[in-house]
N, C-alpha and C positions, 0 to 999 in steps of 0.2 A: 865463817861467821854464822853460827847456830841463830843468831836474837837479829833478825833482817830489819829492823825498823823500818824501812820504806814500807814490807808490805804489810803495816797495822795501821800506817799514817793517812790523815785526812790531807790535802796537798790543799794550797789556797795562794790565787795567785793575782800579782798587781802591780802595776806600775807606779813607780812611786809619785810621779808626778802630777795623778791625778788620785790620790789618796787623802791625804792632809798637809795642811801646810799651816805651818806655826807661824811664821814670820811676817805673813800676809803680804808676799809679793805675787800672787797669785798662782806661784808654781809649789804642786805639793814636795815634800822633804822627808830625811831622816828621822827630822827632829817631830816631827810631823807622825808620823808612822809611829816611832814608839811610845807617840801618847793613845796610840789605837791596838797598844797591845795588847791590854788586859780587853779589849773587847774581840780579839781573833781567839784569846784563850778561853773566854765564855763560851764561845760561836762550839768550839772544840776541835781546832786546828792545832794540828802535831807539826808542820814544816810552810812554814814562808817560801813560795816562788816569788822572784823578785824580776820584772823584767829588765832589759839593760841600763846599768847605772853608771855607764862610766862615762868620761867624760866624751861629747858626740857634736860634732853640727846641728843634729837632727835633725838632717832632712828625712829620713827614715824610723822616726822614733824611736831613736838613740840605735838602731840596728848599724849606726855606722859610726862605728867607735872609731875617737882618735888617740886611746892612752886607755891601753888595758890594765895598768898599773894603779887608777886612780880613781874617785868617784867626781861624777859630774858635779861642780860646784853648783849648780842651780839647787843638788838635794843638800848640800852641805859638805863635812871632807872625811876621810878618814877615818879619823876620831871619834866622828859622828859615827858612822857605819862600824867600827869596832865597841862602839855604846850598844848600836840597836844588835849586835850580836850577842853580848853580855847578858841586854833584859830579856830579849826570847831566852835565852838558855833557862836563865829564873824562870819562867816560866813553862819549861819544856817544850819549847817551840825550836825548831830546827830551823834555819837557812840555805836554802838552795841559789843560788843566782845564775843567768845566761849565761853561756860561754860563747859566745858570738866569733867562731874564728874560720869561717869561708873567708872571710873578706876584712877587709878594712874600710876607712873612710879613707877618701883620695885626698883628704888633708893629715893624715895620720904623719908623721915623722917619716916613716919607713915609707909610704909610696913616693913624698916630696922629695926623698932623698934619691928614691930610686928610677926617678922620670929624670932626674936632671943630670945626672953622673953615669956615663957608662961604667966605670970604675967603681960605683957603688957598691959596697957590699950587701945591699937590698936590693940591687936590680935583680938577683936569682928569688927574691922572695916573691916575685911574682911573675903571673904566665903574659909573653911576649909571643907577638908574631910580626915577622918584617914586611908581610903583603896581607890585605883583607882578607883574613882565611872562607873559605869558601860555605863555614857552615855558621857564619856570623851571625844568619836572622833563625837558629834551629836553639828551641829547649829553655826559652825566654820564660822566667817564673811569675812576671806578671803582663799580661797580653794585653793589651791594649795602653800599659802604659811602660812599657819597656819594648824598644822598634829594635833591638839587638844583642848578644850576649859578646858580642867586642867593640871595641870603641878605640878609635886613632887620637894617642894624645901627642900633640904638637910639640913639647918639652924634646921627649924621648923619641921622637919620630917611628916612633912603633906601634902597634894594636897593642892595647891587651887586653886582658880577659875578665867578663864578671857576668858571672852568673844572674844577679841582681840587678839593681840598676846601677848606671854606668857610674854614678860615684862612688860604687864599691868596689873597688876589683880585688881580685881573688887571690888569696894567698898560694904561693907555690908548694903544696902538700910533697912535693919531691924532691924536693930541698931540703934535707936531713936538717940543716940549723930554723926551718922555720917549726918543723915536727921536734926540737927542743925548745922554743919560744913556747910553744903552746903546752910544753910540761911545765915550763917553770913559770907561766900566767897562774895555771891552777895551783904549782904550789904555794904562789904567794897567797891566794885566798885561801884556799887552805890554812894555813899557818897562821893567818887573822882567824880563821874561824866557823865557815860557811862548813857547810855538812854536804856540800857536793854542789854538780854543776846541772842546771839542763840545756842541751847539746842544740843549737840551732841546726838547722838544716845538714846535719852527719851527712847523709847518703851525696853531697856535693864537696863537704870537708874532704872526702879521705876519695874522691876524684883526681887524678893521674892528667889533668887537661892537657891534650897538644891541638894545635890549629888542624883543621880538616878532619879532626875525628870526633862525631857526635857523642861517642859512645864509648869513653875513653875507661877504662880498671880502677878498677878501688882496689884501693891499699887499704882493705880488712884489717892488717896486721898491724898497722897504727892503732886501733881502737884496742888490740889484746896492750901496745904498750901504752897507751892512754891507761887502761883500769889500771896494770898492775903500778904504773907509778902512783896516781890519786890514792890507791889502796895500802903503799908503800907510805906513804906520809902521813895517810888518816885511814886508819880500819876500816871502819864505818861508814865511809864517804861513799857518795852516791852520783854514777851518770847515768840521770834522765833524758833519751835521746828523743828526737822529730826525726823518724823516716818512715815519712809515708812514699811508700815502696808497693810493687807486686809482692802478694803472701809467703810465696815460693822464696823470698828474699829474708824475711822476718829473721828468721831463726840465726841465721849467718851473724844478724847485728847483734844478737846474744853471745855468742859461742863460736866456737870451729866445731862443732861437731862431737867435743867430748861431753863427758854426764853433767858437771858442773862448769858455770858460763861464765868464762876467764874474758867477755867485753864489756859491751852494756848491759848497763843493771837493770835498767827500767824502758819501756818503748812506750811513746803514746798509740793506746789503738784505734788509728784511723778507720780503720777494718769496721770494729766494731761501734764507730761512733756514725759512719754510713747507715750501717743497718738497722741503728737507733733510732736514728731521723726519718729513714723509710718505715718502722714500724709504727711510731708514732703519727707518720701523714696521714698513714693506711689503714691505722688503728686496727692493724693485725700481727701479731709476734711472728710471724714465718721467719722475715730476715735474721731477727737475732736467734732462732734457732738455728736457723743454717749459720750464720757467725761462731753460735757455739758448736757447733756441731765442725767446720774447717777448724777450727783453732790448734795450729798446731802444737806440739807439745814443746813445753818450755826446759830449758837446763836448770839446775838446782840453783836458787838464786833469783833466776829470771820472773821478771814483775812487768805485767801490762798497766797501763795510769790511763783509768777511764775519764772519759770529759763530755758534757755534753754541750759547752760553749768553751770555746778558749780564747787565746786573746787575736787570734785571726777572722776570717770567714768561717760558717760551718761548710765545708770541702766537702763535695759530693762527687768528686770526681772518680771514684771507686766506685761508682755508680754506673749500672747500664742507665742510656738516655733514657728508657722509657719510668725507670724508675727514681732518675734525677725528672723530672719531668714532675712526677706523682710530689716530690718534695718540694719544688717552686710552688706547685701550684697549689698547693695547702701553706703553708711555710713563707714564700715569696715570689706572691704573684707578680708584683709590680716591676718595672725593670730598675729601677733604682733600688729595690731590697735586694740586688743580683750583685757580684761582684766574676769578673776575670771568664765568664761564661760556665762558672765552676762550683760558685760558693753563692751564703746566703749572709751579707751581712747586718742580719738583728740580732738583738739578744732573745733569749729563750722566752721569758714574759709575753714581749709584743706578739713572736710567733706563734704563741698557745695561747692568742685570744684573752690573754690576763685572766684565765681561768684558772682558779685556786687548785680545785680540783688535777686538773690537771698537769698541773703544775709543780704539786704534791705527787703524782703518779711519777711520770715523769724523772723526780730526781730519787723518791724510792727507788725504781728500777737501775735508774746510774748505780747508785750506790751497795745496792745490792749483788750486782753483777759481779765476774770476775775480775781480780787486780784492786788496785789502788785510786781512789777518787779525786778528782781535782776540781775544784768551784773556782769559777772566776769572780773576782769580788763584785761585790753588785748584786751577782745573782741571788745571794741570800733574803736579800728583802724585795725582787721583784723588779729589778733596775729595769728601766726601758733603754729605748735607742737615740740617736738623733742623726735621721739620715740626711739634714739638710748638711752633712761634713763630709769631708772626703771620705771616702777607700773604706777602708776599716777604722780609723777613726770614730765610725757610726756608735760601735760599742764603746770606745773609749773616753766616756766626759768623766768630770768627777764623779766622785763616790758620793753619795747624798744621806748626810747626816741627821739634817735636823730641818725645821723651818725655817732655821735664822738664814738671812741674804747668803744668798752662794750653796745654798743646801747645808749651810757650818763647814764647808769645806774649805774657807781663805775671805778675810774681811777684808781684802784687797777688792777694789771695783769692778764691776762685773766686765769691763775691757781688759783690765790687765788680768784675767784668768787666761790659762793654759789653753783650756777647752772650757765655749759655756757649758753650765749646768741644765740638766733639761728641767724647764721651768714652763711646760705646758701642756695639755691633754690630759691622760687619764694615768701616765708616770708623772707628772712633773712632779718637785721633789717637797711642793707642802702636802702632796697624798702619797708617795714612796719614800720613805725618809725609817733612817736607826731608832732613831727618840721616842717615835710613835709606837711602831713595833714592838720598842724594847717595851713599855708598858702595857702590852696588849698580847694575855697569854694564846691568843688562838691565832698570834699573824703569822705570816708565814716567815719570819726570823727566828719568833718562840719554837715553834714544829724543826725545822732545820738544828735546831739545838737539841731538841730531843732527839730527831732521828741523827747525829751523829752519836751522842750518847750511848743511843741505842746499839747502834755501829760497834761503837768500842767494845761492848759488851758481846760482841759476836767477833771474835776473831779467826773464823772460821771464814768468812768472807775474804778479808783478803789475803790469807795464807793457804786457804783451804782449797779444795778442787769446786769447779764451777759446772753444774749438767745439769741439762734439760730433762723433765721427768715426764716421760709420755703415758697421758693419762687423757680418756676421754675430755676435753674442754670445750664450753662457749663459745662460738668465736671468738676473737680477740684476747680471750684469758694466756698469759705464758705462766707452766706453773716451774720451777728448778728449785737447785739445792744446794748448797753450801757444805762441804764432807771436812772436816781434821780430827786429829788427835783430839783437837777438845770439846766436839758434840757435831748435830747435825741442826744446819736451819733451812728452813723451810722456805719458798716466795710465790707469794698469789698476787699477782698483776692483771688488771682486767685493764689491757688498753682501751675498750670500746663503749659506748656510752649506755650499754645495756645492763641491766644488776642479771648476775648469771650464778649458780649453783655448779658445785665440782667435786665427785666421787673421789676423793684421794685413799681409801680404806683400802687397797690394797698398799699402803704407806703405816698402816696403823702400827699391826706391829713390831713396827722399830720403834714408837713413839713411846717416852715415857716422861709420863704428867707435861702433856704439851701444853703451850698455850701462845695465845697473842704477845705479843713484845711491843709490836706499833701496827698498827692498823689506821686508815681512812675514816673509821667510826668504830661505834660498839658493836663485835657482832654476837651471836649466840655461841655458849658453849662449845670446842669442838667437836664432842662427843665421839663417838667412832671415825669420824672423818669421811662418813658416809655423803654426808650434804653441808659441804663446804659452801656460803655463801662469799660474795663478793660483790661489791657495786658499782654501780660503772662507773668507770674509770677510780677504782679502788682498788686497794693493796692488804695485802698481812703478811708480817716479815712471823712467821710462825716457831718458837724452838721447839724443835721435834727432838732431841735429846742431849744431854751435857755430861761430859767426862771427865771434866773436872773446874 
C-alpha cells in the first residue's frame, strides 16, 4: 500500500454520547454527530475515532459491550450509523471505531449462556478455574477500585477471569472459534464501512490466561492474522492498537521482525506522551529528546499516533517516581486531580493554567513531532474538566457549543443530561463555547484550524523521519526536523518562559528561500539563521526546503 493515509491524517476522537444530540433526550447521537460534521471538516480532521457504540449496560462507558453486532440504541440503529459513514466519506472523513474484544459484558448472550450450561458452547469462550487461583489479587488495571482480577460466579460454580472489572470477563483468546468471532466482528464493520478499528487494551487480547500464572504468552500471531484478514476485506483498513508496554516490546506489536509490518498499523505512543508531560512540567526538552533519541525503528508501514490528552488519565506510569512526582506537582497537585496512583485526570487547559500561550506551544509541539496526531474533542476550543465526577469521567462532560442551556449540546433538562455540562469558573461553557470562537479570528479554535492546514501542507511530518538537531540552545528551546522525499521542515520550541535567540547557520545551507509557515508571532526575517529568535514559550514551524 504505497499512499498510507493514516500517516497524513489528523485523528479526532469522541464519544458520541456526549457530542450532540438531536432528539433532546439528553444523551448525544448519530443523528446528533452528523449535523457536527461539516464543523470536524472545517476544524481539518481526516478520520473519526469513535469511542464504543454498541449496545452496553454502561457500567464502564460502553467498554462493556453486550452485542458487537449492533449500535447502542440510545445513539440511534444502524441506518443511522451506515448515514453518518456515507456523510464523512462526502466529506473525506474516515471512520475508525473501538474494537473492544478482551472482554465482554457479563450480560452479553455468550457469558449468560456460558455460566449456566456446562454444555455450552460458550463456556470454552472464557477463562475458568475450579479453586481460587492463587494469583487472584496480581495485575488489577484499576487499583483501588478493582480488589481482584477473578471473581466466583455462583451460576457456574467456578472463578473466572477478568482483567477489568469483575463484570467484564475475558474472552478465551485460545479458543480458535472465539479468534474467528473477532474476524468476523471486524468484517462486519468493515463491510458497513469503517476504515479500521482502534484496539483496546491488545497486549491483554492476545494473553494465553491460565490460573496460577501471572505471566501467562501472547499469542503474537493472532495480531499477524488479525491484519492480514482486516487487510483481505479492506486494503486500506487500519489497526490502531493501545499497548502501553516496556519499549523492548514496541516493535514485536508492529511486525515479527521482517522489513515491512505484517500486524499493527498504528501504536499509541505512551513513551512519548510521558516525556511530553515531563518536558512541559520542567519546561526543559531533555525528555523528549531522549524519547526521540530511544525510539526504536519502525517496519515499513509502521505509524506512532501522538496524544497529548486521550479519552483516559494522562498515565505516567512510564515514569521514574521522581519524575512522575515533578508532573503531579506542576500538573496535579491536589489528590483528586490524581487517579489509580498513576495518572492525572484533567484536561490539558486546566493543567496549563488556561494559558494561551502555552497552550498554543504545547499542541504546536504534539503536532509537530513524529507519527500521527490525535485531539480529543474539547481540546480544540480549550474544554476544562469537572472533577466533582467520577474516575475519568472528569474529562468526559459534553462538548460545549454555544451559550444556549446545555452549552447547545441537548434541550433536554439539565437532569436528564448524560453528564452535566460545566457551567462554572473560568471554562464554564458561556466563556468556552464553538459560536464564540468560531467568530473570533485569534481564539484558539481559529489557530487550531490554521495550524492543522498548515500541517497538511507539510507532509513530511507524518511520513517523514523525526530528529533532534543539536545545536547550541537556550534552556528550554528543543530545536528538530521533519526529512522526506518532499522537503525539509524545520521546529523551534522554546518550552520556557524566557524569549531566547538560536544559531541554526550551520543549517543554512540546505535552506532554500525559507521561511515561517506558522509561528507564536511575527518574527524577523531569517536571514542567514545566524540569530534565530524565539519567545517564550513560542514556536516556528520553519520550511527549510520543498521538492516538490
Amino acid at each position: 500500500m504505497s499512499d498510507r493515509w493514516y500517516q497524513k491524517a489528523v485523528v479526532y476522537c469522541l464519544d458520541i454520547d456526549t457530542y450532540a444530540d438531536s432528539n433532546g433526550d439528553g444523551i448525544g447521537d448519530i443523528r446528533g454527530l452528523i449535523g457536527r460534521l461539516d464543523y470536524l471538516a472545517r476544524l481539518g480532521v481526516t478520520c473519526l475515532w469513535l469511542n464504543p457504540i454498541h449496545p452496553s449496560p454502561d457500567r464502564d462507558d460502553g467498554y462493556d459491550v453486550a452485542d458487537f453486532y449492533n449500535v447502542d440504541p440510545r445513539f440511534g440503529t444502524l441506518g443511522d450509523f451506515a448515514e453518518l459513514l456515507h456523510q464523512a466519506d462526502n466529506l473525506g472523513i474516515k471512520v475508525i471505531i473501538d474494537l473492544v474484544v478482551n472482554h465482554t459484558s457479563d450480560q452479553h448472550p455468550w457469558f449468560q449462556s456460558a455460566r449456566s450450561d456446562p454444555e455450552s458452547p460458550f463456556r470454552e469462550w472464557y477463562v475458568w478455574a475450579e479453586s481460587a487461583p492463587p494469583d487472584r489479587h496480581q495485575g488489577m488495571v484499576f487499583p483501588g477500585e478493582q480488589g481482584e482480577t477473578w471473581s466466583f460466579d455462583r451460576t457456574a460454580k467456578l472463578w473466572y477471569y477478568h482483567r477489568f472489572y469483575k463484570f467484564q470477563p475475558d474472552l478465551n483468546i485460545k479458543n480458535p472459534a472465539v479468534r474467528e468471532e473477532i474476524k468476523k466482528i471486524c468484517a462486519f464493520w468493515l463491510q458497513l464501512g469503517v476504515a479500521g478499528f482502534r484496539m483496546d487494551a491488545v497486549p491483554f487480547i492476545i494473553e494465553e490466561t491460565e490460573p496460577g500464572h501471572p505471566n501467562p504468552p501472547k499469542n503474537m500471531e493472532f495480531l499477524t492474522e488479525l491484519r492480514e484478514h482486516v487487510q483481505w476485506r479492506k486494503g486500506d483498513s487500519v489497526l490502531l492498537a493501545e499497548a502501553n508496554v516496556e519499549p523492548e516490546q514496541l516493535v514485536g506489536f508492529f511486525g515479527d521482525g521482517g522489513g515491512s509490518g505484517n500486524r499493527i498499523h498504528m501504536l499509541f505512543d505512551f513513551m512519548l506522551n510521558g516525556r511530553l508531560m515531563l518536558a512541559l512540567a520542567r519546561e526543559n526538552p531533555e525528555a523528549i529528546i531522549e524519547a526521540l533519541r530511544e525510539t526504536p525503528k519502525l517496519p515499513r508501514g509502521g505509524q506512532w499516533a501522538t496524544f497529548l490528552r486521550n479519552h483516559d488519565e494522562v498515565d505516567l506510569s512510564r515514569l521514574t517516581a521522581e519524575q512522575r512526582a515533578d508532573v503531579f506537582a506542576k500538573f496535579g497537585p491536589e489528590p483528586e486531580m490524581q487517579l489509580y496512583g498513576r495518572g492525572i485526570r484533567r484536561r490539558l487547559a486546566p493543567m496549563l493554567g488556561n494559558d494561551r500561550k502555552r497552550l498554543e506551544l504545547a499542541y504546536a509541539l504534539q503536532f509537530s513531532l513524529r507519527g500521527t496526531p490525535v485531539l480529543r474533542y474539547g481540546e480544540e476550543i480549550g474544554m476544562g474538566d469537572d472533577l466533582a465526577l467520577e474516575g475519568r469521567d472528569a474529562i468526559r462532560t459534553p462538548m460545549q457549543w454555544s451559550i444556549l442551556p446545555n452549552a447547545g449540546f441537548s434541550t433536554a433538562s439539565k437532569a436528564e443530561l448524560v453528564r452535566p455540562v460545566v457551567d462554572h469558573g473560568d471554562f464554564a461553557y458561556e466563556k468556552v463555547n464553538v459560536t464564540q470562537q468560531r467568530l473570533d479570528r485569534k481564539s484558539l479554535l481559529s489557530w487550531f484550524e490554521r495550524m492543522i492546514r498548515t500541517l497538511r501542507e507539510a507532509p513530511e511530518v507524518g511520513a517523514g523521519s523525526c530528529t533532534h538537531v543539536d545545536v547550541p540552545v537556550p534552556p528550554g528551546v528543543l530545536v528538530h526536523r521533519a526529512d522526506d522525499s518532499t522537503g525539509t521542515m524545520l521546529f523551534v520550541h522554546n518550552l520556557g518562559p524566557d524569549d531566547g535567540t538560536v544559531d541554526l547557520s550551520s543549517l543554512y545551507p540546505e535552506a532554500e528561500s525559507p521561511n515561517d509557515v506558522l509561528a507564536d508571532r511575527e518574527y524577523a526575517d531569517l536571514g542567514k539563521f545566524r540569530e534565530i529568535e524565539v519567545a517564550g514559550y513560542g514556536y516556528r514551524w520553519i520550511r527549510l526546503r520543498r521538492y516538490s
